[in-house]
C-alpha positions in Angstrom: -148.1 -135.9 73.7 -150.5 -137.1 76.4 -154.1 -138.4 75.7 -157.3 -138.0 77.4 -160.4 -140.2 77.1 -163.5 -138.0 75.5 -166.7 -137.3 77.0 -169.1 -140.3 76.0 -171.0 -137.5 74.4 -168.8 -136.6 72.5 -168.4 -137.2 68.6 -165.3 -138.9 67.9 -163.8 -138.2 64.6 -160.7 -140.6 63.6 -159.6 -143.3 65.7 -160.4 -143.0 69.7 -157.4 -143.0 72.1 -156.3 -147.1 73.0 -156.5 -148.1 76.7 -153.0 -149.0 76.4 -150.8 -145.8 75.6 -148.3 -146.4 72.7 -144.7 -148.1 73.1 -141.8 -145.3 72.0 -141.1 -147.9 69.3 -144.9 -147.3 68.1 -144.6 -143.5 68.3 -140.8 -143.8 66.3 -142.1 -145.6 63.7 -145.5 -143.3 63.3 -143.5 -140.6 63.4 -141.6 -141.0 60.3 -144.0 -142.6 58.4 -146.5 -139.4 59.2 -143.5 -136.8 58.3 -142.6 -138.3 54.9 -147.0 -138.0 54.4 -146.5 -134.6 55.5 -143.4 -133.8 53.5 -144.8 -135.6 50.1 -148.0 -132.7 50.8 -145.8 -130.0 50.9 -142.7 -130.6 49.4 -143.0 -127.6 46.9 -144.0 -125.5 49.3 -140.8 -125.9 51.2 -139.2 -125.6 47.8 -140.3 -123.2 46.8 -139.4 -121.3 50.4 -136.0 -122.5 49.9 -135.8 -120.3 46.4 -136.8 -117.5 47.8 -134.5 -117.6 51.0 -131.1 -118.1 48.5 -132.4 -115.3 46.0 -130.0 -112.4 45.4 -127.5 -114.4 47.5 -124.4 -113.3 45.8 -123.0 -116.0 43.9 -119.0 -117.0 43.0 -118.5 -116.8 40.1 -121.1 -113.6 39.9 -124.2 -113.6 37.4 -126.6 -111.7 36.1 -129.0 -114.7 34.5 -130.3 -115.9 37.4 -134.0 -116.4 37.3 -136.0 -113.7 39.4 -139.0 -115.1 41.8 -141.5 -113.1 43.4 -143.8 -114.8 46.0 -145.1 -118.1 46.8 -147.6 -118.8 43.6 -145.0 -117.2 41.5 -142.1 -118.8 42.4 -144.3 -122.1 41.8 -145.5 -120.9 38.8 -141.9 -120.1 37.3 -140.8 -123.1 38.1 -142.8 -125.1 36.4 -142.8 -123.0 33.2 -139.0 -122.4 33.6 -138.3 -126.0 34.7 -141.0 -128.2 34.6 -143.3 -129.7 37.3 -140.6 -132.3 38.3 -138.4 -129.2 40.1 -141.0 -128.8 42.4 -140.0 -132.3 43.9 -136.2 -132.0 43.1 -134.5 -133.6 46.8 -137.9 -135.2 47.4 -135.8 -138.3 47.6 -133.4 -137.0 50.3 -136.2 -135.0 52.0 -137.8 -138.7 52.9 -134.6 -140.2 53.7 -134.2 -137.3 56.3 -137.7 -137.3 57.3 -137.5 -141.2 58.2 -134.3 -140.6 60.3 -134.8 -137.0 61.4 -138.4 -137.0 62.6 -138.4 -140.1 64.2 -135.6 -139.1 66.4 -136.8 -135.4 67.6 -140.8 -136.2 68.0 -141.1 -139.7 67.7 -138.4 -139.8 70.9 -140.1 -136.6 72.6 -142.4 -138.4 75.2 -140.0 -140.4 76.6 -137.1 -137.8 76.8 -139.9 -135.7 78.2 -140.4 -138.2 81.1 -136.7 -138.6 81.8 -136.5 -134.5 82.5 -139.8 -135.0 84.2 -139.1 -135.6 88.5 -140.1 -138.6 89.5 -143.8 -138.5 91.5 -144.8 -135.3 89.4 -148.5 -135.0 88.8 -147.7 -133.2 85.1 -144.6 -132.0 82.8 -143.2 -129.2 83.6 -142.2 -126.3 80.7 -139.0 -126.9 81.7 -138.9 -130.3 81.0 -140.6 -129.9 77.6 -138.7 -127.3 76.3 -135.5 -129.7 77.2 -136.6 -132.6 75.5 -137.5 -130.5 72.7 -133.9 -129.2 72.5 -132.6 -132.9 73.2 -134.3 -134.7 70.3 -133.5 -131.8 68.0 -129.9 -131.8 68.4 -129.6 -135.8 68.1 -131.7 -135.5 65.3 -129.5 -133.1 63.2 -126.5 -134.5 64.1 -127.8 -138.0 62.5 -129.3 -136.4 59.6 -127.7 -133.5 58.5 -126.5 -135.6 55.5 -129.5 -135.8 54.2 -130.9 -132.1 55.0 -127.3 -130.8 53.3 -128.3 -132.7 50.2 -132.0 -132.0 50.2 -131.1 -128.0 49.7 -128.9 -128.8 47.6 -131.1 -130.4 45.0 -133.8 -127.6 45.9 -131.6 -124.6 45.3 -130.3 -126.0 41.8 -132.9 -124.8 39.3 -131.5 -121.6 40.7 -127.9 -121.8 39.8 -126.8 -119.9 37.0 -127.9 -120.9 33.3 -129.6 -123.9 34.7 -126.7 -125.6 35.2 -126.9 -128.9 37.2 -124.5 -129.8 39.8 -125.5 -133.5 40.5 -127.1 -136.3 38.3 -129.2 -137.7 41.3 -129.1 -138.4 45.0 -126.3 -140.4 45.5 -124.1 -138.7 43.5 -124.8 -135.9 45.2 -123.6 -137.3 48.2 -120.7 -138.6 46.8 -119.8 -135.2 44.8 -120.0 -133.4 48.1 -118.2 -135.7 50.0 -115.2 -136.5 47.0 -115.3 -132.1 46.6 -116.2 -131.0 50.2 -115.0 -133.5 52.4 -116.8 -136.0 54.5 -117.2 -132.5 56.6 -119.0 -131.0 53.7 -122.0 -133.3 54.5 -122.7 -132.1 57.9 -121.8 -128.2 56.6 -124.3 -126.2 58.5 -124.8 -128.6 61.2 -124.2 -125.7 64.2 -127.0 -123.6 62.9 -129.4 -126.5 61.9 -129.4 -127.6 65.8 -129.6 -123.8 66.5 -132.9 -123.7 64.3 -134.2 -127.2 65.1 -133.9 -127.1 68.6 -136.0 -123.5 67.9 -138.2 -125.4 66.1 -138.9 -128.1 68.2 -139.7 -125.8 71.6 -142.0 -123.9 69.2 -143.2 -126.4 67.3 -143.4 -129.5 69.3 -143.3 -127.8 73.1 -146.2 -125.3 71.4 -148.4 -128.5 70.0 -148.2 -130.3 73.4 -149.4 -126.9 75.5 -152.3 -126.1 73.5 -153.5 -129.2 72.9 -152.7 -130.1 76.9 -154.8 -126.7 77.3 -157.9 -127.7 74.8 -158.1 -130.9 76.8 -158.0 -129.8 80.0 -160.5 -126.9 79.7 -162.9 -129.5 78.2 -163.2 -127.4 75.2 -162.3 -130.3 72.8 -161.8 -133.7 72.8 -158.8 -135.7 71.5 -159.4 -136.6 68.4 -158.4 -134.9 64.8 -160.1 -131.4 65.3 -158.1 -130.8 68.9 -155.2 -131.8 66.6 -155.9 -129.4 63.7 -155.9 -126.6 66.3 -153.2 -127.5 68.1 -151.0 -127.9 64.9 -151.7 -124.8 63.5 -150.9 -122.7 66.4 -147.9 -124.6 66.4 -146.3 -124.3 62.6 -147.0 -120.6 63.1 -145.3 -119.8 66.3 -142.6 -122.1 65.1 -142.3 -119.8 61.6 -141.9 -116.9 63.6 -139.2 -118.1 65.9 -137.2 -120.2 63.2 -137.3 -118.2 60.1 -134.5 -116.1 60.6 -132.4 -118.9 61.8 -133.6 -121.4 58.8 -132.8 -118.7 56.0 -129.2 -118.5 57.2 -129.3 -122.5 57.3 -130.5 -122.7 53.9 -127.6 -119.9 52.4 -124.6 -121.7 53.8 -125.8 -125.5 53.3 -126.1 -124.5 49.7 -122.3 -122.2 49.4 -120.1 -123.3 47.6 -116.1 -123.9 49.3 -115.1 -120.9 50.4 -117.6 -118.6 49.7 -118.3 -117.8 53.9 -115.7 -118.3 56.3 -117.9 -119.5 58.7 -122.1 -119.3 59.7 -121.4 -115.8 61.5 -119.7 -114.6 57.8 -123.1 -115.7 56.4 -125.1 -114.2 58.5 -123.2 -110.4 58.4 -123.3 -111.1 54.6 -127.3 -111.2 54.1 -127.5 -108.3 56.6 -125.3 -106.1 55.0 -127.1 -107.0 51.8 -130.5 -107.3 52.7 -131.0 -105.6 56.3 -132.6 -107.0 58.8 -135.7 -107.9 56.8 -133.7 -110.5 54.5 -133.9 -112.6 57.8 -137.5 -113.3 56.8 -137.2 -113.4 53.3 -139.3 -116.6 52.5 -142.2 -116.2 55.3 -144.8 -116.3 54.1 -144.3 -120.0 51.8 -142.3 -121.1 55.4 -145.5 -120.1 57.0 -147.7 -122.3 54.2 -145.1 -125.4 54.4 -144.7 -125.2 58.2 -148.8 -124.6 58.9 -149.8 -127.5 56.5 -147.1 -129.7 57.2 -147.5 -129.9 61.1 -151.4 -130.0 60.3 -150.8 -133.2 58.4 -147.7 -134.5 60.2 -149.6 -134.5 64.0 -153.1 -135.5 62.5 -151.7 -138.3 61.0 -148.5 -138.9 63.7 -151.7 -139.2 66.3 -153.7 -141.6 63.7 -150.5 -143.9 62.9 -150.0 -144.2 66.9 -153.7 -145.4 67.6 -154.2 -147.5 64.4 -150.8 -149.3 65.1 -151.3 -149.6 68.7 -154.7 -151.2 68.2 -153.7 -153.4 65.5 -151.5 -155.3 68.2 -152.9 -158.4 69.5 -153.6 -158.4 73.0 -151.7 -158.7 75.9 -152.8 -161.7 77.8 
């Protein structure tokens, strides 16, 4: 994401932009570090999205003790009575392990795949361009961390299993479980529609981010610093909700299946319609909505903060 110099009138809140514009090993780095900051905010927010989404999935063998959620501050609420606090972080460990790997591929690597779709002796990036790099870093990204995303749900969705039963003692048996049960396949289960939804993400989430804050700078209306960023983050977690949220709550039901219970992603996806209509695509918007919105509010405030403290803790280059 490009930065412009303020107006010396203007008041700079956070850091101000370095003369020298961050390396890509600057902006990797920053980028993880912001989205596990981001992720340790919002964590049972996504949790609790991920409850919602998998509720009355029909379950092999069937059952009729499963616990019953309703909304965002409910489904919190009876987690913590039914559960205890601690569910509300269960897969926080694999959600940073994914986060370190995941985000620092698709935005950390953004810029500079963004250049290399960008034709040489352009005066700006194209939509083209961004959208493509978008799409780029998303698929690399899944296809290095699905892993981590397959276990993450996992560990999410458990409290919801019937009579509270616990499939894995902790994150690395859960990997091995899956793998020893599932097959080294098992861990990258889900992997087609995760770069479906992530490369959906990242045009609406990314792609939007760089347009309006692009826009915001260029009609002088703010400057770059951690209000343009607030703007431009919100406007993106929503737009990226709205695209995404059918594709994440197919995601989310076959990462967590068991063997055999869909054929396939397109078995899951006639499943929950037949089921749940059309409607049962966005079950879970509203806490997506909340997790997505505050998570890229905290993720690009602080992504843009990491870059310019790191970048001007550097010594200079004589």
């Amino acid at each position: 994401m490009c930065s412009r110099a303020p107006s010396p009138s203007a008041a700079m809140v956070g850091l101000k932009p370095p003369e020298v514009p961050p390396t890509a090993t600057v902006k990797f780095f920053s980028a993880g570090t912001a989205a596990c900051i981001a992720d340790l905010c919002t964590f049972p927010l996504d949790t609790a999205k991920v409850r919602l989404q998998i509720q009355g999935e029909v379950r092999i063998p069937r059952s009729t003790s499963a616990v019953e959620y309703r909304g965002v501050l409910g489904t919190l609420s009876t987690m913590v009575r039914t559960e205890g606090p601690r569910s509300l972080y269960s897969g926080l460990a694999a959600g940073l392990q994914r986060q370190m790997s995941f985000a620092s591929i698709r935005i950390g690597l953004y810029d500079s795949v963004k250049q290399l779709y960008t034709p040489k002796g352009a005066e700006s990036t194209g939509l083209a361009a961004r959208l493509l790099a978008g799409c780029t870093t998303g698929a690399v990204a899944v296809t290095c961390a699905q892993p981590t995303d397959v276990v993450k749900v996992r560990f999410q969705a458990n409290g919801a299993t019937p009579d509270g039963a616990r499939r894995y003692s902790g994150t690395v048996d859960a990997y091995r479980t899956i793998a020893r049960e599932e097959g080294v396949r098992g861990l990258w289960r889900g992997t087609l529609p995760n770069i479906a939804r992530n490369a959906i993400v990242n045009c609406g989430e990314l792609v939007t981010y760089d347009l309006i804050k692009d826009a915001l700078l260029r009609a002088q209306l703010m400057t770059d610093n951690v209000p343009c960023h607030f703007v431009a983050a919100f406007g993106a977690g929503f737009c990226a909700t709205v695209v995404a949220s059918p594709v994440d709550v197919v995601k989310t039901r076959y990462m967590n299946a068991g063997p055999g219970q869909y054929r396939n992603v397109l078995s899951c996806l006639l499943a929950l319609l037949m089921q749940d209509g059309v409607t049962g695509l966005y079950k879970g918007f509203v806490p997506s909505f909340l997790r997505l919105g505050s998570w890229n509010i905290v993720m690009f405030t602080s992504y843009e903060q990491l870059q310019r403290a790191v970048t001007l803790a550097r010594p200079a280059q004589s």
